[in-house]
C-alpha positions in Angstrom: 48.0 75.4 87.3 46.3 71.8 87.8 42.9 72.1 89.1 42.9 71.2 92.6 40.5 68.2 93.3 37.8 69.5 96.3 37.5 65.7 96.9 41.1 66.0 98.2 40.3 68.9 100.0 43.6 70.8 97.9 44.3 74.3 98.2 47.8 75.1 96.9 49.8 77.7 99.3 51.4 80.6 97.1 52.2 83.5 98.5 56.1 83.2 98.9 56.2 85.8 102.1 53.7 83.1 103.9 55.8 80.2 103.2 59.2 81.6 103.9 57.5 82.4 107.8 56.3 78.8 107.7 59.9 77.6 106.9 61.7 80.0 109.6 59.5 78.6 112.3 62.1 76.3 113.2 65.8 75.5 111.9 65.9 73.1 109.2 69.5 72.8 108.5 70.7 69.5 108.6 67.9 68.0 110.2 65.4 65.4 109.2 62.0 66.7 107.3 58.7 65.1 106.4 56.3 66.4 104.6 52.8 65.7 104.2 50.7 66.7 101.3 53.6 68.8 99.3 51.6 68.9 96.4 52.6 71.6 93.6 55.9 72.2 95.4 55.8 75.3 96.5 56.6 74.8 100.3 58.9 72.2 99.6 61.6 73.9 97.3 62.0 76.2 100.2 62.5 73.5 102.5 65.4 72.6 100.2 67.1 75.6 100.1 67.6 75.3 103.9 69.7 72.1 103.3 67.8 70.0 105.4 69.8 66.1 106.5 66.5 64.5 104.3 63.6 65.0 103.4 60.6 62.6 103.6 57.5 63.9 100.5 53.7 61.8 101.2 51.3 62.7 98.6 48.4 61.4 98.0 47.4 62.4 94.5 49.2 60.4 92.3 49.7 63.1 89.0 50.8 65.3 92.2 52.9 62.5 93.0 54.4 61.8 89.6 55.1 65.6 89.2 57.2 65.3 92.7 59.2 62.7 91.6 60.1 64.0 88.0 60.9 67.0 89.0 63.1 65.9 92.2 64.6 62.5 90.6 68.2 63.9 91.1 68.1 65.1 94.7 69.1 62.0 96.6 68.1 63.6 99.9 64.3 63.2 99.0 61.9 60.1 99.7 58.6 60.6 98.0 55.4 57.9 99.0 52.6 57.8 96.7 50.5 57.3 99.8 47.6 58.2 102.1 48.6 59.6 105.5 45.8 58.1 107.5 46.9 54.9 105.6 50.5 55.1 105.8 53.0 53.8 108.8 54.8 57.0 109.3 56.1 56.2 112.6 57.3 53.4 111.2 59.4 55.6 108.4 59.9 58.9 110.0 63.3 59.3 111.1 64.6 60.3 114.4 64.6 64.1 115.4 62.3 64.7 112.3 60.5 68.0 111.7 56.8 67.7 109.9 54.9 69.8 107.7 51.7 70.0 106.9 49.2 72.2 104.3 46.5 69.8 105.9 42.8 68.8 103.8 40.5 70.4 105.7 38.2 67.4 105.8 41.0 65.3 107.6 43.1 67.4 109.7 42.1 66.6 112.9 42.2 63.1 112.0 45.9 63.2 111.2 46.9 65.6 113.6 45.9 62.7 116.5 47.5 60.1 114.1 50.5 61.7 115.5 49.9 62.2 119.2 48.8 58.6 119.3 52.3 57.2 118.5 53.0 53.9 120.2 56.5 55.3 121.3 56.3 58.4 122.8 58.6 60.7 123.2 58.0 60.1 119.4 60.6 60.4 116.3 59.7 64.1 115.8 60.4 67.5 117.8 58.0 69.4 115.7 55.0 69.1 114.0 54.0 72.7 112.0 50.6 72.1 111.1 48.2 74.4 109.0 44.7 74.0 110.0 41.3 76.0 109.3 41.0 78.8 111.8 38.1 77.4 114.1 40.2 74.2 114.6 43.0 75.2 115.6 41.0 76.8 118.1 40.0 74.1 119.3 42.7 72.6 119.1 44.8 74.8 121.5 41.7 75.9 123.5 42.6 76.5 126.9 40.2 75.1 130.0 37.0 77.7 131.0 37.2 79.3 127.1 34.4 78.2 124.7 37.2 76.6 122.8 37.9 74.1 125.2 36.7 70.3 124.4 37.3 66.9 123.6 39.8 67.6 121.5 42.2 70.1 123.5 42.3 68.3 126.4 43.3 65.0 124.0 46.3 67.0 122.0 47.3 69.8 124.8 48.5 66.2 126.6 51.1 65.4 124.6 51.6 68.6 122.4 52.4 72.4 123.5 51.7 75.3 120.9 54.9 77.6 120.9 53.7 79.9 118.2 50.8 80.2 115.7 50.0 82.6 113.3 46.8 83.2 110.3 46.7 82.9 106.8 44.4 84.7 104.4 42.4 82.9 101.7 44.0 85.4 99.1 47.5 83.1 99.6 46.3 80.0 98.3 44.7 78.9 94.9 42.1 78.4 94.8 41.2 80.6 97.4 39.3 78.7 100.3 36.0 80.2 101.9 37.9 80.5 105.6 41.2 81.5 107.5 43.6 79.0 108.2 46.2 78.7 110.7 49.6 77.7 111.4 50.6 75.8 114.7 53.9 75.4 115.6 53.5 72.4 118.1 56.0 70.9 120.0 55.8 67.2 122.3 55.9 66.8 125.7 58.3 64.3 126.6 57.2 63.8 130.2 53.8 64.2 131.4 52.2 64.1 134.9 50.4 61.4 134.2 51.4 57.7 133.4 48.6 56.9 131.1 47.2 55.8 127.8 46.4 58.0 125.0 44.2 55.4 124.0 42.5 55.4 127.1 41.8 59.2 127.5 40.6 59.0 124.4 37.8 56.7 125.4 37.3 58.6 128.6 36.8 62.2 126.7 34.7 60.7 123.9 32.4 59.3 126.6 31.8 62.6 128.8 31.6 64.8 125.6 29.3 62.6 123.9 26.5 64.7 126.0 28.7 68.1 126.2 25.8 69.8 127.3 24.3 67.2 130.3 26.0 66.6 133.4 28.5 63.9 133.5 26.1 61.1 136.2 25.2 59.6 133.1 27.5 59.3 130.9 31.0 58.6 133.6 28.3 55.2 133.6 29.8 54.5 130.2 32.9 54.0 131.7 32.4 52.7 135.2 29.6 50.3 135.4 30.3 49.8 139.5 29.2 53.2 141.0 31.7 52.4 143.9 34.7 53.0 141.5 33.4 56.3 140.7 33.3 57.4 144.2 37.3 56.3 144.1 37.6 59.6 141.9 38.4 62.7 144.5 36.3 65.7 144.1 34.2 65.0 141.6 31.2 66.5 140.6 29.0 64.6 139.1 26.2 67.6 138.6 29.1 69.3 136.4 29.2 69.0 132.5 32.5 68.1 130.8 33.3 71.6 129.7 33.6 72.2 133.5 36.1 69.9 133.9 39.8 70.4 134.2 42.4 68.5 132.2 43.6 67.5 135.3 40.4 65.5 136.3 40.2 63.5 133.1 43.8 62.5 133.5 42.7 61.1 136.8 39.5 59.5 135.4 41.3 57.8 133.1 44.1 56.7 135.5 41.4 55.7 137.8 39.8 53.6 134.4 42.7 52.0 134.0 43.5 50.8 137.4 40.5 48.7 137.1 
C-alpha cells in the first residue's frame, strides 16, 4: 500500500461491504459518472462493474494518477485528469445527467461541496452528488433550522441540495484509519426553488450575519444595507434576533431584498 500523503488529506476506503452500499445508493447503469479523488481504486472498480455510459476519474496526486491511468488504459469509457478539483472546470467537463462521487480531503470538503452548488447553470449537469464527509460536517451540512447544527453553511447548501439518505462510516474501513467518523450524503438538486435569487448573493448575505453568530443581527444586516430605510423594506424582521434564530426563509428574502437594490 502507498503511504497516503496527510498533506492531501488521503484516507483510502477498504472495506468492500462499505463501498458496495456507496455504489447501490443510486443506479449507475448506463449513466454518466465522475469521480473525484479515486485514488487506489478501490471505489472505482466497483463503479465499473455496474457498466456505467462513462466515467469521468480527477485525481490529484499524480503517482495516484499515473497508477489510474496504467491500470485503466484499455477501458475507453474512462477520462482520467491529473488535476485539482478546486482548480479544475468541472462544470465545464461534467456531462449531462452525471452522477458524482466523492471520498472527500477532509481539509477541503466543504470547499468543494459549494464548488458544486455554485454552478453558473443551475439545474446543473448532475442529478446526484454522493459525498463522504467527516461526521460533524455533514451535520452541518444537513442541519435543519432551531438544531445546533443549523448555520451558515445549511442554509447555503439545503438551497439548492436535498439529502435523500446518509449513512456512517467507521475509521476501521479506511487505511490509514482516520481519528473521526465520516459520513455519506446522498444529495440530490433542486431544480426549482422559491426564490429567484443568486447563490452568490446569499452567500454574501449568510457570511455577513454569521460573521457575529453570537450578537444580534442590527449590526452586522449594516454590512449589507448601508441605508437603514432599506432594512425596514424586510417584513418582520427582528433585528434584536441572532442569525441562528433566523429562518431560511428570511435570508432568502434578505437577499432578494439585497438584490433589488
Amino acid at each position: 500500500m502507498k503511504y497516503a500523503k496527510k498533506s492531501l488529506g488521503q484516507n483510502f476506503l477498504n472495506d468492500q461491504n462499505i463501498i458496495k452500499k456507496i455504489i447501490n445508493l443510486v443506479n449507475i447503469r448506463d449513466q454518466h459518472v465522475l469521480e473525484i479523488g479515486p485514488g487506489k481504486g478501490a471505489l472505482t472498480d466497483q463503479i465499473l462493474k455496474k457498466n456505467p455510459k462513462s466515467l469521468i476519474l480527477i485525481e490529484k496526486d499524480y503517482v495516484l494518477f499515473e497508477e489510474l491511468k496504467s491500470r485503466y488504459v484499455s477501458n475507453k469509457k474512462i477520462k482520467i485528469y491529473n488535476e485539482d478539483i478546486l482548480k479544475f472546470d468541472v462544470e465545464k467537463t461534467i456531462k449531462k445527467n452525471s452522477i458524482v462521487f466523492g471520498n472527500l480531503p477532509y481539509n477541503i470538503s466543504s470547499q468543494i461541496l459549494v464548488k458544486f452548488i455554485k454552478f453558473k447553470k443551475w439545474p446543473p449537469k448532475y442529478s446526484f452528488l454522493i459525498f463522504m464527509f467527516q461526521k460533524e460536517l455533514a451535520e452541518r451540512i444537513v442541519g435543519k433550522y432551531d438544531t445546533p447544527q443549523y448555520g451558515r453553511l445549511s442554509i447555503l447548501v439545503n438551497f439548492r441540495l436535498k439529502n435523500i439518505n446518509k449513512f456512517d462510516i467507521s475509521p476501521n474501513c479506511f487505511i490509514p484509519k482516520p481519528k473521526v467518523i465520516s459520513t455519506i450524503l446522498l444529495l440530490e438538486p433542486i431544480h426549482k426553488t422559491s426564490y429567484d435569487i443568486s447563490i452568490d448573493n446569499l452567500e454574501k448575505v449568510t457570511n455577513a450575519l454569521f460573521s457575529n453568530k453570537r450578537k444580534m443581527i442590527n449590526k452586522s444586516i449594516k454590512k449589507i444595507f448601508a441605508n437603514k430605510n432599506t432594512i425596514s423594506l424586510i417584513n418582520n424582521l427582528d433585528l434584536k434576533a441572532r442569525p441562528s434564530d433566523l429562518k431560511p426563509d428570511k435570508f432568502y428574502g434578505i437577499t432578494e431584498c439585497f438584490e433589488k437594490i
